[in-house]
C-alpha angles and dihedrals in degrees: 000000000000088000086047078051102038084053095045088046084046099049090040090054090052099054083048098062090032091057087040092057089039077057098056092034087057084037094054091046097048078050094055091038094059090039083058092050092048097060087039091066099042091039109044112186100241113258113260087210137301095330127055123180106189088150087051101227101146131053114233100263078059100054099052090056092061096053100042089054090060096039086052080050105052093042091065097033105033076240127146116204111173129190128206134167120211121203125210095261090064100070145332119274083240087058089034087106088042100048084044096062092039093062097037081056108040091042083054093226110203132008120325100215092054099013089220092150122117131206124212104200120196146194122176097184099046093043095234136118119179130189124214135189157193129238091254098068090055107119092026082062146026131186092249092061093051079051094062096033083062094043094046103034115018104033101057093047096050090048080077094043082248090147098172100040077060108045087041092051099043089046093055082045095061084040099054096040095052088040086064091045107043113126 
């Protein structure tokens, strides 16, 4: 019976080591993920045009869709509408709207003399998307209306993992509706 004991005390004191090294080992890693994030935020890799996939969600014929359909549209607006994807090693779901703002920002999207550029943020692995905008797009948009671009394009589409369908349709849905409500 003392050697059945002695075994269970010796295999219990191994796990024991065995999970605390497993907790250093996560916390380590937790420490080397914020770190990353850290530097992320105050180096930002510099945008490659209207579209950065840095989630890699969209194949490159994708993604020039998607950037030939804004620059048709600034062209023709003045408008900036920018796209980035965020991975999980970016930021934390908690700093996403952070991060968001702070690229739109940095990245200076829309014009700087009437700041009428917009900014679709998106995360596929935390399941959230989120829109930001100038000033100068006050009036053309309001964030009700993001709310329902979001609801109506993007949503449906992501529900089946079809990255691009969404971000395409939710993209021809912003255009559309400040197309109908340009001065």
């Amino acid at each position: 019976m003392k050697t059945v004991i002695k075994y269970i005390a010796i295999i219990v004191l191994a796990l024991s080591v065995c999970s605390a090294r497993a907790q250093a080992s996560d916390s380590a890693d937790r420490e080397r993920l914020e770190l990353y994030r850290h530097l992320f935020w105050d180096h930002l890799p510099k945008p490659t045009g209207w579209v950065n996939d840095l989630e890699h969600l969209y194949t490159r014929k994708e993604l020039l869709t998607l950037d030939s359909t804004i620059t048709a549209f600034e062209k023709q607006t003045t408008i900036e509408i920018g796209i980035v994807t965020l991975d999980t090693f970016c930021t934390s779901l908690e700093n996403f709207s952070g991060l968001a703002i702070h690229v739109m920002n940095t990245w200076g999207v829309g014009k700087k003399d009437v700041n009428n550029g917009l900014m679709i943020s998106i995360s596929a692995a935390y399941h959230v998307i989120r829109m930001n905008y100038g000033p100068g797009l006050q009036g053309l948009i309001s964030d009700g209306d993001v709310q329902e671009i979001v609801d109506k394009y993007f949503v449906p589409a992501f529900k089946n993992e079809d990255y691009y369908a969404g971000t395409l349709n939710g993209l021809n849905g912003i255009i559309a509706l400040l197309n109908s409500r340009k001065k």
